[in-house]
N, C-alpha and C positions, 0 to 999 in steps of 0.2 A: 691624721691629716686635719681631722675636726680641731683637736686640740690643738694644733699649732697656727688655726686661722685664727683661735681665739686668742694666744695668746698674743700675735701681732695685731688684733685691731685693740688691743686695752692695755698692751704695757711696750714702754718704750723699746728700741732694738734690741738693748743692751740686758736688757733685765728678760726681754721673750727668750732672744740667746742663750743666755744663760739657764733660763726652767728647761730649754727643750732639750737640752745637755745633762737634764739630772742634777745640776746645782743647783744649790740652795741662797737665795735670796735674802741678806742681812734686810727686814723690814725698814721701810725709810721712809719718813714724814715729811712732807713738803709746807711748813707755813703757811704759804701764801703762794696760789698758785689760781690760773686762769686759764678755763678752755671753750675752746670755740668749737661748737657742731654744727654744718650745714648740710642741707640735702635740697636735691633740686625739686623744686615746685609742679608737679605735673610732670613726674619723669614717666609714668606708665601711659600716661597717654600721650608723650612722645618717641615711646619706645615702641609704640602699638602702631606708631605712622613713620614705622622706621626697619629697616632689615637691622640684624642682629653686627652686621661690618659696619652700619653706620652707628648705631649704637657705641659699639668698641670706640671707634675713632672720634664721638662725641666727646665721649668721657675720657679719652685723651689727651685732645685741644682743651679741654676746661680744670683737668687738674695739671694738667701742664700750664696754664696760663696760673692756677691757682699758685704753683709751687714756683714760679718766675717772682709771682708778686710777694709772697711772706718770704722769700727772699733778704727784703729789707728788713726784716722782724727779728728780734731775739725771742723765737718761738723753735718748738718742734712740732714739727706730724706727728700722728699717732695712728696706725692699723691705716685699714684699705679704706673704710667710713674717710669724710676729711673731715677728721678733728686735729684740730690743731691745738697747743700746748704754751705757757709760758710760765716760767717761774720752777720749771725743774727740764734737765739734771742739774743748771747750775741755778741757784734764785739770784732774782734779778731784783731784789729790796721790793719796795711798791710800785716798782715801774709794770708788773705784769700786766694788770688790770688795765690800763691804757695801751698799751702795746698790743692786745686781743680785740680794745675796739675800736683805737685808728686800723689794725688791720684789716678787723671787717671790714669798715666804714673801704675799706680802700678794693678788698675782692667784688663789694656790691655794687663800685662805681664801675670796676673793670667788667664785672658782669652785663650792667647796662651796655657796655657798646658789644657787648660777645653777641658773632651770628651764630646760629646753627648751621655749617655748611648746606647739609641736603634741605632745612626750611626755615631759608633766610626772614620767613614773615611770623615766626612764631617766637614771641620773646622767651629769653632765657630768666626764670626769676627763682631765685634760692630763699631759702627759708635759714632762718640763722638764730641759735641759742649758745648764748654767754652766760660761764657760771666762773665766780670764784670765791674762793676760801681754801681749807685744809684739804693736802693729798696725799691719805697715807698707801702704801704700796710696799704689798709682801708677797710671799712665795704661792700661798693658797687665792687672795681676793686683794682687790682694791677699792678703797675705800673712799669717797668723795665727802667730806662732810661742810656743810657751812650752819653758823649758827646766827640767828636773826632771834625772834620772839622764842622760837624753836627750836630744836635740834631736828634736821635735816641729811637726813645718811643715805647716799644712795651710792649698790655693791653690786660688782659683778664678783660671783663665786664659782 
């Protein structure tokens, strides 16, 4: 069960599908590609001034309004985390990189008017990290790499 949470928060449907089935994954390199991670700002301490049904139903209203809004995106989700994705399974030339941050720019404005049902007077505020460059992705890890002065690798195995 562990293994299969892992594999849907780090690899697309189609490629978690397929490891959790024993198939073997052709490695595949994405050019160019951009992703968005957000987590909510003081979620422990509004989950501490909350029952555990309001909690549920939080994080329902908010990744439901998330998934209304990248709606208009050429992106994907990824796993249960909200990251979101663009420039694979299909690349999108250089448009990813804009496309991950008009659509932040647009879940942060929708953020702003979101209440929290049970405490309308507590704002909601997300924290948000955008990366792009290379995304390779095989059967064992996936591999994030961007190079700047540096080479920069970051892997879940």
């Amino acid at each position: 069960m562990y293994r299969s949470f892992i594999l849907d928060l780090f690899f697309s449907r189609v490629v978690a599908e397929s490891l959790k089935s024993g198939k073997s994954v052709i490695p595949v390199t994405y050019p160019s590609v951009s992703i968005y991670f957000s987590d909510i700002v003081g979620f422990t301490t509004i989950s501490a001034m909350s029952t555990p049904l309001q909690v549920v139903n939080l994080l329902n209203e908010l990744y439901t309004m998330f998934d209304d809004t990248i709606d208009a995106y050429d992106v994907e989700t990824i796993g249960d985390a909200y990251m979101v994705a663009s420039g694979l399974p299909i690349p999108n030339d250089e448009r990813h990189a804009s496309e991950i941050a008009i659509m932040a720019l647009d879940l942060l404005s929708h953020c702003g008017t979101f209440t929290i049902s049970h405490l309308p007077n507590v704002p909601l505020r997300i924290r948000i990290g955008l990366h792009s460059g290379r995304l390779g992705i095989s059967s064992t890890f996936v591999q994030f790499l961007i190079i700047h002065d540096k080479q920069v690798i970051i892997y879940v195995r």
